[in-house]
N, C-alpha and C positions, 0 to 999 in steps of 0.2 A: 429410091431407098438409100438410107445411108452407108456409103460403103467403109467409111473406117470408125473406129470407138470413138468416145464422143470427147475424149482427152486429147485424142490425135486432132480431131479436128476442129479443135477448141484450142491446141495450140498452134496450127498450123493459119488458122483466121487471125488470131493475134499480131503474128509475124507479121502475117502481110498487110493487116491494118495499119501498125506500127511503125512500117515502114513508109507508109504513105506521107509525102513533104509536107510540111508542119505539125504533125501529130509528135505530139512530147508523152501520150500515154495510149492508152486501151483498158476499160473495165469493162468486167461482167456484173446486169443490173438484174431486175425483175424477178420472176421464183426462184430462177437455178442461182442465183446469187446469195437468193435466200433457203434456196433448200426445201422450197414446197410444190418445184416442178410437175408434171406430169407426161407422162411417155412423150406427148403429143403438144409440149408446151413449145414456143417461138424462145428463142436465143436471142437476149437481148444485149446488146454491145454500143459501148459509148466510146466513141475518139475525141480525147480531148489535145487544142488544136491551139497554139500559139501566133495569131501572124496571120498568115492569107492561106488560109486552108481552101482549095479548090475540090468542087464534089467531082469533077471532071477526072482527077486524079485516081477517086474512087471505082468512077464507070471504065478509064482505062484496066481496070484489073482483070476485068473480062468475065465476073459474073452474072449470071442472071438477074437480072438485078431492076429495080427501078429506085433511081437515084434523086434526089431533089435537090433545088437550087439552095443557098443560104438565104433563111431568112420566109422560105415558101412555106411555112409553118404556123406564121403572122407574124415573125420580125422579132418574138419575145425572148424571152431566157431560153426554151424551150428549143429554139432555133429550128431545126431542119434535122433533115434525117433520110436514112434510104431504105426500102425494103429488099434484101435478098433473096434468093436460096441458091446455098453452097450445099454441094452433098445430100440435097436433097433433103435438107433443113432449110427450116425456114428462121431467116436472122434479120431482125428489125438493128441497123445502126442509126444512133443518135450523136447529132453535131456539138461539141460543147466547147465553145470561148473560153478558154484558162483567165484571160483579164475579164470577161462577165463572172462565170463563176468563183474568181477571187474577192469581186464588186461585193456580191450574195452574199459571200459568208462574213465579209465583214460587215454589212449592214443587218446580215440575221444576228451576229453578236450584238451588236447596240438596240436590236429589237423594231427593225426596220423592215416595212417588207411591202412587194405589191403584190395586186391580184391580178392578173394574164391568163382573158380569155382563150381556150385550148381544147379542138376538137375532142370530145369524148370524156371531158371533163365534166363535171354537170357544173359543179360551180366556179371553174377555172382554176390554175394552180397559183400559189404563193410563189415569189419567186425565191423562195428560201428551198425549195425542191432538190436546187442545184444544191443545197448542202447535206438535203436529206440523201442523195445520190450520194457525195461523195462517204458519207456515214456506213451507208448501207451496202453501195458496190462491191466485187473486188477487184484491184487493181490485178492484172493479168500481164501490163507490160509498160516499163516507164515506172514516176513518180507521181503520185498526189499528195495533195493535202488531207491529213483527216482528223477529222473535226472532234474534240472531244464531248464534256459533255451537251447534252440539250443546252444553247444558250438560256439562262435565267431572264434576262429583259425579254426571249421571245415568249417565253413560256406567260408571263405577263403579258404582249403588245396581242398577241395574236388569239388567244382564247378572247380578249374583248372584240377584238375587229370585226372574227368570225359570229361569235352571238349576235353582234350588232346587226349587221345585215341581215343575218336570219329572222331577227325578233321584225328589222323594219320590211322583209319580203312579208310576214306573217301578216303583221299591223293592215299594210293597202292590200292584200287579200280577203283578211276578214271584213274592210270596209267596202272594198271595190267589187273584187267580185265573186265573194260567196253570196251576197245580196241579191244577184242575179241569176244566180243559180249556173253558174261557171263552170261546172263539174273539173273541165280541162285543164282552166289555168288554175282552182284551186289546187287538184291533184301535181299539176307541177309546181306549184309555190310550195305547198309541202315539201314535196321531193327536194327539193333546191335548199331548203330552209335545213332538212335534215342532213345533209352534206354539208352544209355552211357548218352544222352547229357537231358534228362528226371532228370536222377539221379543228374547231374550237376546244372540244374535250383532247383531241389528242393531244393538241398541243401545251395543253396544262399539266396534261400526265409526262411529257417530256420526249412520244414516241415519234418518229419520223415517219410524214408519209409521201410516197409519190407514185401512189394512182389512186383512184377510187374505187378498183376492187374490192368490195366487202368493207368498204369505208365505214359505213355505216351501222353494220355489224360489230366491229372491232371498237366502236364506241357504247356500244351496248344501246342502242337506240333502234332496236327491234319493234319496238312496241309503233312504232311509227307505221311499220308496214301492215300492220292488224288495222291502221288507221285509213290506211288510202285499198285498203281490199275493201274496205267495209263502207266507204263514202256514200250520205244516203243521194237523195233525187229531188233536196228541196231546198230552198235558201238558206231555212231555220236550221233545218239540219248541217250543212255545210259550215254554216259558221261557227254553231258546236262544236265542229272538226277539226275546225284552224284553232280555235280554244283550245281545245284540248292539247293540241301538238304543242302550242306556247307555252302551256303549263308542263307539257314533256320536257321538252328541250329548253327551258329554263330550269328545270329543276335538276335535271342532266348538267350542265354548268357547272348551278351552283355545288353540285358534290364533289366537283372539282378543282372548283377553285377559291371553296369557302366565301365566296359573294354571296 
């Protein structure tokens, strides 16, 4: 159980992150950042690291802790990261490259961006993440960058990228395999397609996202799940499904960005 207030020990992990050799900052990310926490939510904290940041450094601090190597995450923007528990909280830290994340924000300004497949992501993340991070964080100890508004070129690159792939997962499902009566992989083409096309609205509207918690929702693209509860048991049917999702999440689009 936690034994001090959640301020004490909110600044007492900071210090000692902070202090760790090459860490130039510490934020607080995920609900408590945002203020939609719950009694029972994870601490999440990002060290952002100039140089040769060692996670060894991390594990000498002597918490309970499982630490990861750099780069054991798949090598992306995303990097690595260690899970804790100090105090009997549980505290996800996340590794972040100050020269990658400065990469990010100035290629999300000119409307540049990749996709990086990323456990627990359905569709993987953008690597503009790292600036929705620095947008949304709070800095806790040290400097960042912070970004003003939504880049304009992204708001344009990134609602086409994300429709595209959506429309072409849709496209070889309804030919491939609703045909066959695929239940599975339609159901996940869906799924994947309505996340693709999640990340596409947001990003027109100008909002930052970096998880997929209620992604989907937050784009107002509900109708989607009345679609994949109700999938019927037949080819004919199935392809009706993937229709109809196309004509959802295209129309979902275009209210957004007047295409």
């Amino acid at each position: 159980m936690p034994t001090a207030p959640d301020h004490t020990f909110l600044a007492t992990t900071a210090d000692r992150l902070a202090a760790l050799p090459a860490v130039e900052a510490v934020a607080l990310g995920g609900s408590r950042a945002l203020g939609t926490e719950r009694p029972d939510s994870d601490w999440d904290l990002a060290v952002y690291y100039r140089g040769a940041f060692d996670p060894a450094d991390l594990r000498a601090v002597g918490w309970e802790s499982e630490v990861c190597e750099l780069g054991a995450w798949g090598g992306g923007v995303f990097n690595s990261g260690a899970w804790l528990t100090i105090e009997g909280r549980r505290v996800d830290v996340h590794y972040r490259d100050l020269a990658v994340v400065e990469h990010e924000r100035a290629e999300a300004e000119q409307g540049r961006f990749r996709v990086e497949p990323l456990m627990f992501h359905l569709a993987g993340i953008p690597t503009y993440l790292l600036v929705a991070e620095l947008a949304i964080n709070q800095v806790l100890r040290g400097e960042l960058p912070r970004p003003g508004a939504y880049p304009p070129a992204l708001r344009v690159s990134a609602p086409a990228h994300w429709h595209g792939m959506a429309a072409a997962t849709l496209a070889y499902t309804r030919a491939g395999h609703a045909p066959k009566n695929a239940a599975t992989q339609v159901a996940g083409a869906i799924a994947l397609a309505a996340t693709q096309t999640a990340h596409a609205v947001l990003a027109a509207r100008g909002e930052w996202v970096t998880n997929d918690k209620a992604l989907v929702a937050r784009a107002g693209l509900q109708e989607v799940d009345t679609v994949v509860r109700n999938l019927p048991d037949d080819p004919a049917g199935l392809t009706r499904a993937v229709a109809d999702v196309e004509r959802l999440l295209a129309r979902a689009v275009r209210a957004v960005t007047g295409g």
